[in-house]
C-alpha positions as CSV (number, residue, x, y, z in Angstrom):
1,X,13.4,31.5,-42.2
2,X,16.7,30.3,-40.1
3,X,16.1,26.4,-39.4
4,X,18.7,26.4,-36.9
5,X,16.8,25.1,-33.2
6,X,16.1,29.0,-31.2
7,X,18.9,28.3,-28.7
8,X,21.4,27.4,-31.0
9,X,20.6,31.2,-33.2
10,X,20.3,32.9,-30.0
11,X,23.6,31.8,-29.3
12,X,24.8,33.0,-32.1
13,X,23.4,36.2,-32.5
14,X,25.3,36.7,-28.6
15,X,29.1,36.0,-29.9
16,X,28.4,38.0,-33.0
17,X,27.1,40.7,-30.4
18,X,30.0,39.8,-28.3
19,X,32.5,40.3,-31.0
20,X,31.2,43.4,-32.5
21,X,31.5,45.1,-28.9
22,X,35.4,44.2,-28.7
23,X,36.1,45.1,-32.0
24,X,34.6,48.5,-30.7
25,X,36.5,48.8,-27.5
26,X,39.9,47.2,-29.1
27,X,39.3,50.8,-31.5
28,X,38.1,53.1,-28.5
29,X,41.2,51.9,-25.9
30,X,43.3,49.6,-27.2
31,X,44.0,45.9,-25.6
32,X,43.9,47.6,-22.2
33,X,40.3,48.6,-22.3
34,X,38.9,45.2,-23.2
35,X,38.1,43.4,-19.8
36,X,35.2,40.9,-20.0
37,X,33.3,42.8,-17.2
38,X,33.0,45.6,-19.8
39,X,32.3,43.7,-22.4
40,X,29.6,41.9,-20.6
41,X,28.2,45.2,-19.3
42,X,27.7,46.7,-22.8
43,X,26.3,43.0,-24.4
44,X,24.1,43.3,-21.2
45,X,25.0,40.1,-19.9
46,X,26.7,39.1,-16.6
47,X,30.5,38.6,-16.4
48,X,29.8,34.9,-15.3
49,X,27.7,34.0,-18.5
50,X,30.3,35.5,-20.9
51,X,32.8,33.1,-19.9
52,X,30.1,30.3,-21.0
53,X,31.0,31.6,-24.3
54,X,35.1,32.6,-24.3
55,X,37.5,31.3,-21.3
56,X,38.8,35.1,-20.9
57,X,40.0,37.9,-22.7
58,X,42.9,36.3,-24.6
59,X,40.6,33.8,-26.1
60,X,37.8,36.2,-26.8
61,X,40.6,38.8,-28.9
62,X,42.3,35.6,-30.5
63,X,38.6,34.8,-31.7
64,X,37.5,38.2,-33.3
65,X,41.1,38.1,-34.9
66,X,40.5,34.9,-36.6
67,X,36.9,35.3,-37.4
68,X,37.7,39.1,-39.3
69,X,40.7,38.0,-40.8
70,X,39.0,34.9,-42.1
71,X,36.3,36.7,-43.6
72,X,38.3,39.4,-45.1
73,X,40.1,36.5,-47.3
74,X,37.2,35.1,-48.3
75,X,35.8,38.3,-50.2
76,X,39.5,37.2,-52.5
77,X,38.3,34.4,-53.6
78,X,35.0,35.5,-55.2
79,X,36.6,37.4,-57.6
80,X,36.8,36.8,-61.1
81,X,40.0,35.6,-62.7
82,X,39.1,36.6,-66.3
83,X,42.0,38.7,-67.9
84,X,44.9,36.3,-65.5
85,X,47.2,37.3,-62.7
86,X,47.9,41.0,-63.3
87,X,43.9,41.7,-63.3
88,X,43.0,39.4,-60.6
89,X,45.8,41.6,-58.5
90,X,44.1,44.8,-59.6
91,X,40.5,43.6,-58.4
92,X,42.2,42.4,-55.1
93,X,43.5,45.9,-54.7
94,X,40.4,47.4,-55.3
95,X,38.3,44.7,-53.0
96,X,40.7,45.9,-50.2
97,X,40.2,49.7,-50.8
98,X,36.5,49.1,-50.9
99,X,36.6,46.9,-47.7
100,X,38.6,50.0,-45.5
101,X,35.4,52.2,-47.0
102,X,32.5,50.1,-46.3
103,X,33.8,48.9,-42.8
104,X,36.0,51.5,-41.5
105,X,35.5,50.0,-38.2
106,X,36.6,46.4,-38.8
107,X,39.7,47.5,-40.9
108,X,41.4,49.5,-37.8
109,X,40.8,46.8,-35.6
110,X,42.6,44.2,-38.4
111,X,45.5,46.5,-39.4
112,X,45.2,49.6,-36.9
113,X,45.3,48.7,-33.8
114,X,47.1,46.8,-31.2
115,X,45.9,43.6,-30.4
116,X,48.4,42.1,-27.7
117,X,50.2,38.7,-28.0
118,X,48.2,36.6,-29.8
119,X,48.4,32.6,-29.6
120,X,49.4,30.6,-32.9
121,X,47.1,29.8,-35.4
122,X,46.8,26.6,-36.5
123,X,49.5,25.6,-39.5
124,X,46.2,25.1,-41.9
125,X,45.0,28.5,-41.5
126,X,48.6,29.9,-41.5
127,X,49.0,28.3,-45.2
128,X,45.0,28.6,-46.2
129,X,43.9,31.7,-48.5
130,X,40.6,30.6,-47.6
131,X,41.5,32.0,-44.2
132,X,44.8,34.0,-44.7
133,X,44.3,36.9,-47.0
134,X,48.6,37.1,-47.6
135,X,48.7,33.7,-48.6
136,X,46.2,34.3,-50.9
137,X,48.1,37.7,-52.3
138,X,51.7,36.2,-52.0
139,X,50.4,32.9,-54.0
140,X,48.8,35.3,-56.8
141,X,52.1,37.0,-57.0
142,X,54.3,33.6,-57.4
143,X,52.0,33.3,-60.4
144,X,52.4,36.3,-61.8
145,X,56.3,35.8,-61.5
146,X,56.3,32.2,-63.0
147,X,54.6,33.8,-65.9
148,X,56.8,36.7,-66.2
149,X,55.2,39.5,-65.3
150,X,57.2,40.8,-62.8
151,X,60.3,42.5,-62.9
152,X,63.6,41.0,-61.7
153,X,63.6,43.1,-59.3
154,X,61.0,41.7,-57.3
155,X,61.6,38.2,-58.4
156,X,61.3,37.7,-54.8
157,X,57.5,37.3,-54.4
158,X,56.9,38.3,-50.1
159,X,58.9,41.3,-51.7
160,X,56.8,42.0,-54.6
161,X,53.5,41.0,-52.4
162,X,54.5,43.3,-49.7
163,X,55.1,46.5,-51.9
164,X,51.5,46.2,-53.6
165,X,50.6,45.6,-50.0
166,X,52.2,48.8,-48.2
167,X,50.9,50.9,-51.2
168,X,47.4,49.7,-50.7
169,X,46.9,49.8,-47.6
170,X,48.8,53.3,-47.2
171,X,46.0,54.8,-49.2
172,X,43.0,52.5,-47.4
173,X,44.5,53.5,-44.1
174,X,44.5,57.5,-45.1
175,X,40.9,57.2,-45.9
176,X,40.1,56.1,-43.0
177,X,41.8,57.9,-40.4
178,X,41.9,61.0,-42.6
179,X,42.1,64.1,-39.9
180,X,39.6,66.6,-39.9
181,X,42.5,68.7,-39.0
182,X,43.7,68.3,-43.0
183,X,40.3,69.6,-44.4
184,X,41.6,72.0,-46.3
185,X,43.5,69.5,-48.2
186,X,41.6,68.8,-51.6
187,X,41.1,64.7,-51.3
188,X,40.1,63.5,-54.3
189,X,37.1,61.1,-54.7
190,X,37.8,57.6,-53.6
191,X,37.8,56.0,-56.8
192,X,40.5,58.2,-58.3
193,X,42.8,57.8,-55.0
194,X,41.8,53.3,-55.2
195,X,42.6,53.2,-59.2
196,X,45.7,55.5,-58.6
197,X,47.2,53.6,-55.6
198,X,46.4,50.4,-57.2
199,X,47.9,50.7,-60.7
200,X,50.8,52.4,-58.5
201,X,51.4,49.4,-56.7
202,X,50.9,47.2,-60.2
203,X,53.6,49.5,-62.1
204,X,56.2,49.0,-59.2
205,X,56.6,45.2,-59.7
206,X,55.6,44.9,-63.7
207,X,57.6,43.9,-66.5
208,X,55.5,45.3,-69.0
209,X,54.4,48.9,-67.5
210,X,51.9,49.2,-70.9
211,X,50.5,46.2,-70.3
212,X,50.0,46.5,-66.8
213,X,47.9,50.0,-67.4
214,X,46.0,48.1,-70.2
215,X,45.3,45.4,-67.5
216,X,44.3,47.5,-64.9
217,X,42.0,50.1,-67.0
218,X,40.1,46.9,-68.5
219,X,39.4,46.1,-64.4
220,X,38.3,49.7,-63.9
221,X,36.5,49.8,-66.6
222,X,34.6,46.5,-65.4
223,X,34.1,47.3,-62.0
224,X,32.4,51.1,-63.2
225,X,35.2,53.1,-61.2
């Protein structure tokens, strides 16, 4: 039982309702179709007592930004580090895949859609992988480089972290806005597409392209796909 006071968990159930429902019209229409007297309408509140909650649309987008993109990091850093930086890499690849699957919705509003000008976060969550999933990925790849993993090449580590990056989400974004217009088109099951984009993206930046399949099977292996 929640032993937070009633109007304090009523409050929050309404910005988590409040949230969901721009998330959901950010997807449907883009920035233009988020106004706070539709957003009020479909919460089934008045215009007047949404703005109790955000001071007007800005703030109310700049919130769901921050709240789903500090979530989304925080799946990262629940994963295990056993087997060092090339696993940990693989795992995060395959956390991402599985995060476009489960919440197909959430994912095109992160890295889908336009959100509009956005005002700048604070300099702790720019720099916190608590709450900024890239720093978390581009920190994991200046390890990997310091312990020579990673080709020359990509000695440069947003390079490196932005490759793995654009080949993971490439196949996270396909899966989710796959069009029924390509049905004839012989997907194969998501597993097989995750594990190949993943140790894709690994093979790109590694030194060792043995070890890096080695690596990447033992994660697959572990994680049943």
């Amino acid at each position: 039982m929640s032993t937070l006071p009633r109007r304090e968990r009523e409050r929050n159930e309404l910005r988590e309702k409040i949230l969901a429902v721009t998330r959901a019209l950010l997807i449907e229409g883009g920035v233009d179709a988020v106004t706070m007297r539709e957003v009020a309408r479909r919460v089934e509140y008045s215009p007047a007592a949404l703005y109790q909650h955000f001071a007007d649309k800005e703030a109310l987008i700049h919130e769901l930004c921050l709240t789903d993109y500090a979530d989304f990091a925080a799946l990262f850093l629940e994963l295990s580090r056993d087997g060092g930086s090339l696993a940990l890499l693989c795992r995060v690849g395959l956390a991402y895949m599985r995060f476009a699957r489960d919440f197909p919705e959430h994912y095109r509003f992160m890295f889908l859609t336009q959100k509009g000008k956005q005002g700048p976060d604070s300099q702790e969550q720019r720099e916190d992988p608590a709450q900024n999933a890239y720093v978390f990925l581009y920190g994991l790849v200046e390890v990997a480089i310091v312990e020579g993993l990673v080709r020359e090449q990509f000695a440069d580590s947003h390079l490196a972290a932005q490759t793995l990056w654009a080949v993971v989400h490439g196949a996270a974004a396909l899966d989710v806005c796959r069009p029924e217009s390509e049905s004839w088109i012989d997907f194969r099951p998501f597993e097989q597409r995750a594990q190949a984009a993943i140790l894709g993206g690994i093979l790109a930046i590694a030194r060792d392209s043995e070890q890096a399949v080695r690596v990447c099977q033992m994660v697959f292996e572990e994680q049943g796909t």
